[in-house]
Each structure stands twice: as C-alpha cells, then as structure tokens.
C-alpha positions in Angstrom: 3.0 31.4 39.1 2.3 32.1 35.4 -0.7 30.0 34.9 -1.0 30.0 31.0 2.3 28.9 31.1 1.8 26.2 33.1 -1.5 24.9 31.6 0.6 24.3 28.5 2.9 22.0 30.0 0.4 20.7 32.0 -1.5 19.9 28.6 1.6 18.2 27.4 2.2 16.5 30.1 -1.5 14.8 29.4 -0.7 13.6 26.0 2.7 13.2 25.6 4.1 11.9 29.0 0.7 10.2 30.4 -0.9 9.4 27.0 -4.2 10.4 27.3 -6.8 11.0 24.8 -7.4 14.5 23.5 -10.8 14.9 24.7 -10.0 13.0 28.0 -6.8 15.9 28.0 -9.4 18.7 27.2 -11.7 18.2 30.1 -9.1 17.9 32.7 -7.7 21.4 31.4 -11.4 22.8 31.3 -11.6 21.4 35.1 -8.5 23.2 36.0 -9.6 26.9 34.5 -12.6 26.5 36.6 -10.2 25.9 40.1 -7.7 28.5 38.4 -11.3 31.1 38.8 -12.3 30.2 41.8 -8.5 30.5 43.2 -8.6 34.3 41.2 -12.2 34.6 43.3 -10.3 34.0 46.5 -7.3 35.8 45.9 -4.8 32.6 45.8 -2.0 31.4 44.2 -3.1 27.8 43.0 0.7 26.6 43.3 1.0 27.6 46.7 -2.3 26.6 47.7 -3.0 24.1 50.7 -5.2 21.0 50.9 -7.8 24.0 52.9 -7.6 25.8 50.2 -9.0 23.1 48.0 -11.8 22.1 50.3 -12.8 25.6 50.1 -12.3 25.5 46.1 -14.3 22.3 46.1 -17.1 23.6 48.6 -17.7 26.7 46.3 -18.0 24.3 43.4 -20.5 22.2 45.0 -22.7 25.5 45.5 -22.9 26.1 41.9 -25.1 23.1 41.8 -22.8 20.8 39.7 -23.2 17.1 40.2 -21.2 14.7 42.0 -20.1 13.0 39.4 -18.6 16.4 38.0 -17.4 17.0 41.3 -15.3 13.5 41.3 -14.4 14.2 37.4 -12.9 17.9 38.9 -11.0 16.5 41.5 -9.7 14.2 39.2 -8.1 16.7 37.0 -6.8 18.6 40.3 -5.2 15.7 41.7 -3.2 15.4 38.2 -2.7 19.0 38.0 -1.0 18.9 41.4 0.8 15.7 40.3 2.5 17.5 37.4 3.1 20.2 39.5 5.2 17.8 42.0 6.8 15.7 39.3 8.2 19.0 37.4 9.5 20.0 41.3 7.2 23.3 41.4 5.9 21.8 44.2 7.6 19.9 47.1 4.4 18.5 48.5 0.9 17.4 47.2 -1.9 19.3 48.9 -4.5 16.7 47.3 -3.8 13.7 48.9 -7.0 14.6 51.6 -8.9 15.7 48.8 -11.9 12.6 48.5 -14.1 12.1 45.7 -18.2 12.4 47.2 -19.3 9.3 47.3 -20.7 7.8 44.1 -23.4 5.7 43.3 -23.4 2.5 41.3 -23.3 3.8 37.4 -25.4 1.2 35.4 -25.3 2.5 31.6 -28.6 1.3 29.9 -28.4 -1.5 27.6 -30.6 -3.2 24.9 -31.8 -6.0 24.4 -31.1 -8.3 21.4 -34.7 -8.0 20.5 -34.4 -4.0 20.9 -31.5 -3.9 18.7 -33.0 -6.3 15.9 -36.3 -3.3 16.2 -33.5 -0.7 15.6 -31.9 -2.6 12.3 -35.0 -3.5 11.4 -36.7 0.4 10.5 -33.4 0.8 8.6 -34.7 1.3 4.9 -33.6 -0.4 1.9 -32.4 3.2 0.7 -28.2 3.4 0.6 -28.6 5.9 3.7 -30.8 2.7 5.3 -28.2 0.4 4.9 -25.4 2.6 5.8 -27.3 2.9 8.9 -27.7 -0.8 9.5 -24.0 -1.1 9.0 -23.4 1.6 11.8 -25.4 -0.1 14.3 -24.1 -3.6 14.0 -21.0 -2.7 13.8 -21.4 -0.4 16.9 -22.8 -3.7 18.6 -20.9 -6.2 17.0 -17.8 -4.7 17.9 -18.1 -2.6 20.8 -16.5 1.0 19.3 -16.9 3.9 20.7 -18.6 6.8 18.2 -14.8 8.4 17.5 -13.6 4.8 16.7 -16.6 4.0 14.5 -16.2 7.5 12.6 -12.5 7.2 12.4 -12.7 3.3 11.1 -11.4 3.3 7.1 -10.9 0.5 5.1 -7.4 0.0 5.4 -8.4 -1.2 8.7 -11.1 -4.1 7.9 -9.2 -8.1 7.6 -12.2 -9.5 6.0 -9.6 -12.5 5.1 -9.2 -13.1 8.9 -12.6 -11.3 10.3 -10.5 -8.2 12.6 -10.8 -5.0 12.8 -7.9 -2.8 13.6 -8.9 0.1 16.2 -7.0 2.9 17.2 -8.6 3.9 20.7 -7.5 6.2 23.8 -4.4 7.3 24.2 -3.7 6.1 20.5 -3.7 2.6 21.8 -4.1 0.1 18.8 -6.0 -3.3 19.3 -7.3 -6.0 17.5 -11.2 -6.6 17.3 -13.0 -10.1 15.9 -15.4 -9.2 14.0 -18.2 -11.9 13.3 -19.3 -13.7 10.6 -22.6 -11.5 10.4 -21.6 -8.1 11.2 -18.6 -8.8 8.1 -21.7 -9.4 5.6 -23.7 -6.3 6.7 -20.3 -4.6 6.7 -18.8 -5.7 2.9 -22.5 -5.1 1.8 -22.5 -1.9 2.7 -19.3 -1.1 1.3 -19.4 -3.0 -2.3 -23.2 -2.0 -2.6 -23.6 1.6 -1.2 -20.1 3.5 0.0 -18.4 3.0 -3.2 -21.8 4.8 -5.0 -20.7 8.1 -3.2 -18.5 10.8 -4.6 -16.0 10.7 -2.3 -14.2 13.8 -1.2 -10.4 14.5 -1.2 -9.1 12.8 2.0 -11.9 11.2 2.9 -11.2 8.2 0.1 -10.4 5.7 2.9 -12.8 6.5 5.6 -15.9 3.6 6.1 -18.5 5.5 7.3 -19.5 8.1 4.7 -22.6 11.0 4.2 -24.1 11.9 1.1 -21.4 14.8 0.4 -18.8 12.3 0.6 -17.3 13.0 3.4 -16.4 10.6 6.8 -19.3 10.8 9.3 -19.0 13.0 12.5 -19.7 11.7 16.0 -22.4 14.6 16.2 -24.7 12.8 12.6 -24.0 9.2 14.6 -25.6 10.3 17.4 -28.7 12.1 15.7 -28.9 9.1 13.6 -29.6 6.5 16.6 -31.6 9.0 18.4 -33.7 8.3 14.9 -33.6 5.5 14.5 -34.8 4.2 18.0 -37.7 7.0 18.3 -38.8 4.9 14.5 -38.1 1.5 16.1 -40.8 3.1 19.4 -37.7 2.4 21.8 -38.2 5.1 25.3 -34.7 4.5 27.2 -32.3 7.5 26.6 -29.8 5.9 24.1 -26.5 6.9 22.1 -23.8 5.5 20.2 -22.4 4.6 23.9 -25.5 2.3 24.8 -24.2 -0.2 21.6 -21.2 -1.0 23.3 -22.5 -1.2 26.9 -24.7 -3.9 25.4 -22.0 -6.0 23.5 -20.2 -6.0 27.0 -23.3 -6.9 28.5 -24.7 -9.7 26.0 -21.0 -11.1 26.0 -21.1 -11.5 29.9 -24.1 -12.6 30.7 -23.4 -15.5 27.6 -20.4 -16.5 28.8 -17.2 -14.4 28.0 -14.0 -14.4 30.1 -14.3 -10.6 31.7 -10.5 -10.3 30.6 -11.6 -10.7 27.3 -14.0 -8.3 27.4 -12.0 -5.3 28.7 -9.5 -6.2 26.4 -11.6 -6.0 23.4 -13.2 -3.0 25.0 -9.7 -1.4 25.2 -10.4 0.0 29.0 -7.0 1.9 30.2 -6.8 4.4 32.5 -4.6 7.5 33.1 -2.2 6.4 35.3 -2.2 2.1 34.3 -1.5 0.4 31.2 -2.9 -2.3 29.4 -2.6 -5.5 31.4 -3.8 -8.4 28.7 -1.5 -7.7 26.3 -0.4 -11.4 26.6 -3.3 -12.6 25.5 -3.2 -14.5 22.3 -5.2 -13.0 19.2 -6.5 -16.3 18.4 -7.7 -17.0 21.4 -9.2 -13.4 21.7 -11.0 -14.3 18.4 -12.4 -18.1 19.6 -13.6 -16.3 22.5 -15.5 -13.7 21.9 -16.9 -14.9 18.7 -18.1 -17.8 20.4 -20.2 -16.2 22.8 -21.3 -13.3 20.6 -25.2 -13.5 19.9 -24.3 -11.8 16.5 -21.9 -14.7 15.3 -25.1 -17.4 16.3 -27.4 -15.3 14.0 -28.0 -17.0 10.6 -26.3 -16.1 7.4 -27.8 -13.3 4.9 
C-alpha cells in the first residue's frame, strides 16, 4: 500500500467528507504516522493488518509510556483510519472493531469561581493592554469560546443591536452566541476606547482582539496572557483559555440552564454526529442563557 498516498486521502476524507476541524484532522494523521512506524518496526503492511496486529501495535505503544488518554485518542484515529480504508473498498473488513479504548477515568476540567474570575479582571490595569485583557477574559467567560474562536472573533461578527455573537467553531460550524448586557459594555469599551488606538495592519483591520503591532492575537499570547494574569490575581490551579469556558458551562448549570442549551451554545459535535438542537429557537436560546448567566445579573458599568 502506498502510505503517503493514502494519508492524503485519508486527510481529505477528515475535512472534506467528515468535516472536522484542522487541528482535530492533524492529530488523527500524527496518530496514524506513529501506527504507520510501529507497523515499518514490525515489518507489516497496515492495510492488511489484522485486529492482532493492532493489539500488538497498541501494546508497543503503551511501553513507550504514553498515557491512556493518548492511548484512547490513538485508537481513535486508527478506528477512522480503518473506516476510510473500508468506505474507499481497500479493505473488505474492519480489523478494529475489538480494538477497546483503556478504561478512562472521570475528566473534571478545573473551573473558577465567580469570585476567582472577578480577582483575575480585577489585576487588569487601566493601561489599553489592561483593558484589552479584561475584554479577553469576559468574553472568554461570558461567552464560552474556545482560544481559536476568541482570536478569530472580528467585528463583523459582534450584533451589539441584538447582543449575539456570530462564531465559526469546529468543523466550520457557525452558531449564534447571546452575549450579555455586561460582557457587550466591557466589549464596545474596549473597542471605541482602545482597539481603534492601534495601527492596524493590512488584513488584520477586522479582527477584535489586537497586540500592540496591530496584528489579531495568537492562541499562543492568549494563553501567556492568563497564565499572567492569574499568577497577579495569586490563583494556584493550572488554568488556560480552556478553564473560561469550563466555568461558563459550569456556572450556567449549577444556576439553572437547560443542559441542551448549554451544548448548543458550547457548539459540542463530534466526528461522526451532527448537531442535534438546531431546532431550537434563537430567542429562546438568548432568554435562556442570559437569564441564568451570573455575568448578565452583574450591575451596569
């Protein structure tokens, strides 16, 4: 089998056929290289290999002292690997349907509290680059975006009129997100008082999130900005951008919020299912969660 040849379509197969997002598409690729070496290691051809041959894969990976939650990510991309294989009829058969994930442990993401996240805003300076900052991280929370949807967010996307936000996510799936009352004001602050200061560079004219050189934030300067921020604000749990929108699921939950809501605003799909609350209205997407958002109860400016 000409592996390079297949990885391509394989590739394609990801983003054009199943719609996955591009980093989701380059990990399963990077997971298949690594059973591609490992089949080189034991002299076998990966599209004629058996459900042993796997096992045996998958035991060799384990001794390279990689994780089981890398282990059940790996499998992951070799049971899709496989399942291009069989839909493009290079295979008759599936040899992964014995192949089991190790057994997992309940994942809790840390979360904040609302007092941890008013410490956070609150060692934001009054500099542009201080309010820039508080703009980040209530819009991280207020919203519940991941970093590329925060760094990719530009104006054109912001209904002030009507309080949305317009996100492209995974899979270049587009959905509507309320935004409240308070994060809007920290938000149009930010960009009447500060953004529109900065010499903006060719292209990046429409992008929110800006640094000094004019240019639209990367996901790398929104991490090491929050790391910052929270070693200032004398907070010890390990947090990212990621940790924001853990707690706006979180805070939304425990006050109250339909869980159908949430994943909808969250915009959780998966590889092989589609969006199932599509049919839920807009309006009643934006009663919901801005009712029960502790951002939308917090006073005016």
């Amino acid at each position: 089998m000409d592996f390079q040849l297949h990885l391509v379509g394989f590739k394609n197969y990801l983003l054009l056929e199943k719609q996955v997002a591009a980093n989701t598409a380059a990990a399963y690729l990077s997971d298949v290289k690594i059973l591609s070496e490992i089949a080189t290691l034991l002299e076998l051809d990966i599209s004629k290999a058996t459900s042993e041959h796997l096992h045996e894969c998958l035991y060799i990976l384990s001794k390279r002292n990689i994780n089981e939650r890398s282990q059940a990510r790996w499998i992951s991309s070799v049971k899709a690997f496989y399942r291009y294989l069989l839909d493009e009829n290079i295979r008759a058969d599936d040899p992964t349907l014995l192949l089991e994930s190790p057994k997992l442990g309940l994942y809790l993401p840390d979360t904040l509290s609302t007092e941890e996240i008013d410490r956070i805003v609150a060692v934001s300076d009054n500099t542009a680059l201080g309010k820039r900052n508080q703009a980040i991280i209530e819009v991280l929370y207020g919203c519940g975006l991941r970093v590329s949807e925060l760094t990719n967010l530009r104006l054109s996307d912001i209904n002030f009129k009507e309080l949305f936000l317009r996100i492209k996510g995974k899979g270049d799936k587009t959905r509507l997100v309320p935004l409240a009352s308070y994060t809007a004001e920290i938000l149009s602050r930010y960009i009447q008082g500060v953004r529109n200061t900065f010499a903006l560079q060719d292209g990046h004219q429409d992008f929110v999130f800006i640094n000094i050189r004019g240019r639209k934030l990367t996901r790398v300067m929104v991490f090491i900005i929050i790391k910052k921020l929270a070693a200032a604000a004398g907070i010890s749990k390990t947090i990212s951008p990621h940790t924001f929108r853990h707690s706006y699921a979180t805070h939304l939950l425990e006050n109250g919020a339909d869980l159908r809501y949430i994943q909808e605003m969250l915009g959780h799909s998966s590889i092989t299912t589609t969006e199932i609350y599509t049919h839920l209205k807009t309006e009643a997407l934006h009663t919901a969660i801005l009712e029960y958002h502790p951002r939308n109860k917090a006073k005016s400016l």
